[in-house]
C-alpha positions in Angstrom: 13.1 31.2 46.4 9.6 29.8 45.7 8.3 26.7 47.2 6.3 24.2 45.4 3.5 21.4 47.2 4.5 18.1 46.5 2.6 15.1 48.3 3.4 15.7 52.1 5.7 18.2 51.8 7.6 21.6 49.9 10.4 21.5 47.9 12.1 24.6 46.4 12.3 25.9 43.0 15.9 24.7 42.7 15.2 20.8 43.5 11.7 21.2 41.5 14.0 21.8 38.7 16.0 19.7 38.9 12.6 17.1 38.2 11.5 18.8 35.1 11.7 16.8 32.3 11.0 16.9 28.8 7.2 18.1 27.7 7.4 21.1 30.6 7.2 24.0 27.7 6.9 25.1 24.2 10.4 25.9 23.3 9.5 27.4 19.9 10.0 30.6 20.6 13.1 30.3 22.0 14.7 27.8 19.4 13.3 29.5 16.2 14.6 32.6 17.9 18.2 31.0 18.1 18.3 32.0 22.0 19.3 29.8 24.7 16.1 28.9 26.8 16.5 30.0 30.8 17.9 26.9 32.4 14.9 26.8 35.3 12.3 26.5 32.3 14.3 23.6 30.4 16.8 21.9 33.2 16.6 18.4 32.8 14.9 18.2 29.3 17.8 15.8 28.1 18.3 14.0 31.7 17.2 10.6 32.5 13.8 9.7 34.0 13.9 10.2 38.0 12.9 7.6 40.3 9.0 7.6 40.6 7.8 10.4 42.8 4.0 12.1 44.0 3.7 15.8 42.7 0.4 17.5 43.7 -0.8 19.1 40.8 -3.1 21.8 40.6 -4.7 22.0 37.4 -5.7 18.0 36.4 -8.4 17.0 39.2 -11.1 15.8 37.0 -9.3 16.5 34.1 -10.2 13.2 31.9 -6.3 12.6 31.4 -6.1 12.9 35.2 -5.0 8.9 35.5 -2.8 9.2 33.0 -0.8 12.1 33.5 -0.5 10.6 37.4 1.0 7.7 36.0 3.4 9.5 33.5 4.6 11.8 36.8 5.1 8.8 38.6 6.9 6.6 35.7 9.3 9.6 35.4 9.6 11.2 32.2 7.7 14.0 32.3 6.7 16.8 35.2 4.5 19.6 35.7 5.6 23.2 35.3 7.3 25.1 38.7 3.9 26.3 39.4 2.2 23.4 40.1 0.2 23.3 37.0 0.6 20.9 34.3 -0.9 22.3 31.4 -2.9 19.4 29.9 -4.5 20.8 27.1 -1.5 22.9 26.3 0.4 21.9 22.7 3.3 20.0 22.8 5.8 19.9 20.1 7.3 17.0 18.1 10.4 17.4 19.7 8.8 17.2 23.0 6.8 13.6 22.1 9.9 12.0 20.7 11.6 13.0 23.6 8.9 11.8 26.2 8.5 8.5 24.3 12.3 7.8 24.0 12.4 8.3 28.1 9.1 5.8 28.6 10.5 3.2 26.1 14.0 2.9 27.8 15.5 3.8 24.5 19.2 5.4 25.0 19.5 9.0 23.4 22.2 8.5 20.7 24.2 11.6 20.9 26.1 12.6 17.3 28.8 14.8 17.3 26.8 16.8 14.3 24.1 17.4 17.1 22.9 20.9 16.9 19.5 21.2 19.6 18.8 19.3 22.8 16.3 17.1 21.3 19.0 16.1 18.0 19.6 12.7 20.6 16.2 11.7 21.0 15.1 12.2 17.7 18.1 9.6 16.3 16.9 7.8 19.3 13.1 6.8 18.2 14.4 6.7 14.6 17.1 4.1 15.2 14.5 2.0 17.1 11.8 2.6 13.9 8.8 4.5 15.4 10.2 7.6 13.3 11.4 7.8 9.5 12.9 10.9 8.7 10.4 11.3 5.6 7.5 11.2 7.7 7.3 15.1 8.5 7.7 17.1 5.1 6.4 20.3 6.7 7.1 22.7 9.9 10.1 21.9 12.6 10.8 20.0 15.5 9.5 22.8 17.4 6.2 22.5 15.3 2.5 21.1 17.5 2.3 17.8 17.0 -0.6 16.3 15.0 -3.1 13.5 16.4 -1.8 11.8 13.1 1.8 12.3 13.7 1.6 10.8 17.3 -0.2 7.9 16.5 2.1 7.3 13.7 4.7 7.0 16.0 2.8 5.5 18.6 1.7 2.6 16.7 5.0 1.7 15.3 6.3 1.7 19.0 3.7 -0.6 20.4 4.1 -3.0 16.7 7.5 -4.9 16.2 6.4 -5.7 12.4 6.0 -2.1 11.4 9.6 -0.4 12.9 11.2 -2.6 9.7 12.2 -0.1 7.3 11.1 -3.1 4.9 7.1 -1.9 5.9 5.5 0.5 3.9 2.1 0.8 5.5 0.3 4.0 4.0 -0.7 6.5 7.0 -4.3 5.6 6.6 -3.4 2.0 7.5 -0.9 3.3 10.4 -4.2 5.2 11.5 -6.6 2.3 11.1 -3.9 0.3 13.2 -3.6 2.8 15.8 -7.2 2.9 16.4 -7.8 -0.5 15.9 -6.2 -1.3 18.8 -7.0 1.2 21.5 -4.2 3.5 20.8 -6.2 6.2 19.3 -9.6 7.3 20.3 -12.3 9.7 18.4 -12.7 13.6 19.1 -16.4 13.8 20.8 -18.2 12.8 17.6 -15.8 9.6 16.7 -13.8 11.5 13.7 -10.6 11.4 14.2 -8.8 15.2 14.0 -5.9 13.7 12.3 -4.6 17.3 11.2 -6.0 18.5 14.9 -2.5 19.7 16.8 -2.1 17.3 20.3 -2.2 18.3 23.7 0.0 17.2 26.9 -2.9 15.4 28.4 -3.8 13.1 24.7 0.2 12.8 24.4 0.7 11.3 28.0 -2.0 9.4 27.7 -0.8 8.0 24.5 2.3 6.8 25.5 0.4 5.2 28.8 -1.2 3.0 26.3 1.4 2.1 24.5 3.3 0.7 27.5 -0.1 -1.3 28.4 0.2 -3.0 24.9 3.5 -4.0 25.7 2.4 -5.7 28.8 0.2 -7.6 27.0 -2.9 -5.7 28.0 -5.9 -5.0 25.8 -7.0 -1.7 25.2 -10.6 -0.5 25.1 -11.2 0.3 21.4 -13.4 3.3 20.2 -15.5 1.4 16.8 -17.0 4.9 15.7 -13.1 5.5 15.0 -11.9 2.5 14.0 -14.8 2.3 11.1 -14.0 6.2 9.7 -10.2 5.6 9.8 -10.5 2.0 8.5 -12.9 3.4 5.8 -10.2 6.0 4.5 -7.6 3.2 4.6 -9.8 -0.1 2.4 -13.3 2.3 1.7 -14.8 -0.4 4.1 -15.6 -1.2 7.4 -16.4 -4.4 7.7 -13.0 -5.6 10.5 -14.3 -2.7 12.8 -18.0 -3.5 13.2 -17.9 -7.6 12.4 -14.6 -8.8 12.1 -14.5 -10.1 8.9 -12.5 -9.0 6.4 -13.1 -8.0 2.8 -12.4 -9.7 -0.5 -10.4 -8.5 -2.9 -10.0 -3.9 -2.6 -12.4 -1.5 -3.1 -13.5 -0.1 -5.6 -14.4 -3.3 -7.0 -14.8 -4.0 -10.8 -18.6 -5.7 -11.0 -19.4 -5.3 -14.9 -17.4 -8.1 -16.5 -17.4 -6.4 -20.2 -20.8 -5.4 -19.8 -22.6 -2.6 -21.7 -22.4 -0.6 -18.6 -19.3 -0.3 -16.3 -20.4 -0.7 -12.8 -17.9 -0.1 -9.9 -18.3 -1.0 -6.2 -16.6 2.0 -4.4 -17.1 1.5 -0.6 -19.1 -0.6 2.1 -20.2 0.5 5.1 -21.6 -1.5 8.1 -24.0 0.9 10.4 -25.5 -0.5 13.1 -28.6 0.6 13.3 -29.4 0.3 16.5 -26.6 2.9 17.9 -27.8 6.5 17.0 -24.6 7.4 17.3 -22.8 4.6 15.3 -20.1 6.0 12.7 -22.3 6.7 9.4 -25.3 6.9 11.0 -26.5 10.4 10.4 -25.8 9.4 6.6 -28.9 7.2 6.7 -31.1 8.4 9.1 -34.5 7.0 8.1 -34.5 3.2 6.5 -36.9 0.5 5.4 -37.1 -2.8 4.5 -38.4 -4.1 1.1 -41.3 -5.9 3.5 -42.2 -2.1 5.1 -40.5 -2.8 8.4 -37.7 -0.9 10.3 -33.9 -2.1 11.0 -34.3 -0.6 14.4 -32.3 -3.9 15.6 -30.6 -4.5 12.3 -26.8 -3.6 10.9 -27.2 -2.2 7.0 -24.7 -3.2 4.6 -24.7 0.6 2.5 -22.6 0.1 -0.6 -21.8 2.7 -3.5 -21.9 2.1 -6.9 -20.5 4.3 -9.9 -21.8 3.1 -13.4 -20.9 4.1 -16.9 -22.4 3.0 -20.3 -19.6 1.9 -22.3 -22.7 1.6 -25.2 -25.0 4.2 -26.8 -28.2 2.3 -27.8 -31.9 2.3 -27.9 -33.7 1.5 -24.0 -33.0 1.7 -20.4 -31.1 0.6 -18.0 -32.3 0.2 -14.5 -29.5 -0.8 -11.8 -32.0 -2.8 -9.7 -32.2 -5.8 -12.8 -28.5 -6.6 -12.6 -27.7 -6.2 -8.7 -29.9 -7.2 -5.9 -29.4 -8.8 -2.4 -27.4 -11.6 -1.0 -29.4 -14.6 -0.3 -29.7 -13.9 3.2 -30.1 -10.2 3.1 -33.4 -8.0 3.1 -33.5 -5.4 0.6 -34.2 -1.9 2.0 -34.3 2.0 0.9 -33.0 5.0 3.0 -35.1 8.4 2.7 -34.1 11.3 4.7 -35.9 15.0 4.1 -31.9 16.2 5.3 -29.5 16.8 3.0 -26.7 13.6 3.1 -23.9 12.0 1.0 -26.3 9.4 -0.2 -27.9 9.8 -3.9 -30.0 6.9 -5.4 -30.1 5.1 -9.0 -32.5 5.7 -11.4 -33.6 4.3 -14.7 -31.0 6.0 -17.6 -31.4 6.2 -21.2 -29.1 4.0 -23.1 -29.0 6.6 -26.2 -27.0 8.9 -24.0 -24.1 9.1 -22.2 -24.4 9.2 -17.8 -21.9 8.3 -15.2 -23.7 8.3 -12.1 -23.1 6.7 -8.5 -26.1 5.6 -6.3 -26.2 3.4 -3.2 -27.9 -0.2 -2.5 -28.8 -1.0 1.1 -29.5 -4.8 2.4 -30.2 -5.6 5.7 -29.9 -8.8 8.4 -31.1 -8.5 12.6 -28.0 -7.8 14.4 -28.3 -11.1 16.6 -28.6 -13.2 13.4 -25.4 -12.1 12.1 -24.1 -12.4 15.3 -25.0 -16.2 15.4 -23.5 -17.0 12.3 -20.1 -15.2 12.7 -19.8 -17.2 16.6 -20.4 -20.4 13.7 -18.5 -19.1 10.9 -21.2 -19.1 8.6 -21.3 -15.7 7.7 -20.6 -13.6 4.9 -21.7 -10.6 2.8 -22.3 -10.8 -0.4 -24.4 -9.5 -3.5 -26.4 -10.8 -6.7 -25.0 -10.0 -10.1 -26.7 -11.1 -13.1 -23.5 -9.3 -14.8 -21.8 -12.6 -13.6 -21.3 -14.7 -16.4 -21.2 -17.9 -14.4 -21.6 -18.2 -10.6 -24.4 -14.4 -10.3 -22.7 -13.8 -6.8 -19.8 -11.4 -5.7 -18.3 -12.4 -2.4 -17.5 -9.3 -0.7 -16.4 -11.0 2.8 -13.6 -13.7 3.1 -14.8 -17.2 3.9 -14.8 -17.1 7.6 -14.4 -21.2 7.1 -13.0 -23.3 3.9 
């Protein structure tokens, strides 16, 4: 019989056993395979969480998840394998998540007589308490890796009251800006965030860790380079992440008011300029102002554009004579000798048909802004000689009345 180190002491194999809970192993094999799983790699995968205890470890010193996987060993509903090891950045199956966030939530596993696999109680479990829907997964098994999207899906729902109603039907790119948004989900190394990447041990630990600290109240560090791509694919803007403020009206954003030429806003992004490593940043990675000086210190307000003539005619049309600048915003131009998503207007003959998106770019110093949001007189917003009456759009929501 093997021995294994705990803190101050050996225990066999038999009692380490006994300890193992859920998130220990991949049981896909073994399930696909219709076989039953050898009880010293699964015993205890549908008990109760133990009683806190110290397990020395050998494989997560310095591992970044280090903290986190200590605190999950200690909480109780998961251990490491009979080895010693834990495995962080080993896949762990949706069956294993549900089952490791029904034991850290306290939820009760709700056993059905039409239960087929170990994991058929949790899985009721997490959906009865609305952090799963049944609909969510339309592809693969239980016993399929996780996704980073299908644990913070989950995750965010668990740590949010409003959105286990089966009433809320928030899109996965809002459950994604949520999740990130509040410190739940962090970037991979360069801020995107893998949503179709499968999850480790380590990230799903972890995970869980945080959303038990949101439920005590405490605030979570939030990653912005994350929270500005996923907020992005949720409302094509960024503007809550970087500033706090929120936008007016959706995007895209009608601008052409029956004009000869249909102009759309499609996105707005808020780079601040000063990070070289700020989300969108590489998309604009040499700017001026219209007075020749740099935005070193500056955010840019980047915004898309897609216009259409409507009317075949004699003459031009140059974007720059209808759109232009709040009245507190520099005009600038981005150049780059690197290929990027950014193309720019030009001047288009009316006698023939284009549909064609370019990019504006205004700018305002980084502590100017930040003064008038800490007075509420901030906004963004852009000139429009399309307008028939008032030739601004608002593109922020009052921060005052």
């Amino acid at each position: 019989m093997k021995t294994i180190p705990f803190k101050n002491k050996f225990i066999t194999v038999g009692v380490a056993a006994a300890l193992m809970m859920t998130g220990c192993t991949n049981h896909s094999s073994l399930l696909a395979a219709g076989k039953e799983e050898p009880q010293e790699e699964r015993t205890g995968a549908v008990k109760e969480a133990k009683a806190p205890v110290q397990v020395y470890l050998s494989d997560i010193k310095g591992h970044w998840g280090e903290q986190s996987i200590q605190q999950a060993i200690e909480a109780g509903y998961v251990d490491g394998y009979e080895d010693g090891t834990f495995r962080p950045d080993r896949d762990i199956t949706r069956a294993e998540y549900v089952t490791m966030v029904t034991k850290a939530m306290g939820l009760d596993p709700l056993n059905k007589d039409s239960d087929n696999q170990w994991y058929d109680p949790y899985i009721s479990a997490v959906v009865n308490a609305g952090y799963h829907r049944y609909s969510d997964f339309n592809n693969g098994t239980w016993d399929t890796p996780i996704s980073r999207l299908e644990m913070a899906r989950i995750a965010v729902r668990a740590a949010n009251e409003e959105l286990q109603s089966a009433e809320n039907q928030s899109s996965d790119e809002e459950l994604m800006f949520l999740a990130t948004k509040t410190g739940l989900i962090t970037g991979m190394a360069d801020g995107q965030l893998g949503k179709e990447e499968t999850a480790t041990r380590a990230q799903s630990v972890t995970i869980i860790q945080r959303i038990l600290d949101l439920k005590e109240g405490k605030e979570l560090e939030v990653d912005k380079r994350a929270a500005s791509y996923a907020e992005v694919e949720w409302r094509n803007t960024n503007m809550e992440s970087i500033l706090g403020v929120l936008p007016e009206g959706e995007f895209p954003m009608n601008l052409s008011y029956g004009a000869e030429v249909d102009v759309t806003l499609k996105q707005v992004l808020v780079v601040d300029m000063e990070d070289p490593d700020a989300a969108f940043r590489s998309w604009f990675p040499r700017v001026e102002k219209n007075n020749g000086d740099l935005p070193d210190h500056d955010y840019l307000i980047a915004m898309e554009f897609q216009a259409t003539n409507n009317t075949l005619r004699e003459g031009y049309w140059d974007f720059s004579q209808y759109f232009g600048p709040g009245y507190h915003f520099i005009l600038a131009y981005s150049y780059s000798d690197h290929p990027t998503p950014v193309t720019y207007f030009q001047t288009y003959l009316m006698s023939k048909q284009f549909n064609e998106t370019g990019w504006m770019f205004m700018t305002m110093p980084k502590t100017e802004v930040e003064d008038r949001i800490s007075t509420g007189d901030f906004w963004i917003d852009i000139s429009n000689r399309y307008e028939p009456q008032k030739g601004f759009n608002y593109l922020t929501k009052p921060m005052r009345e």
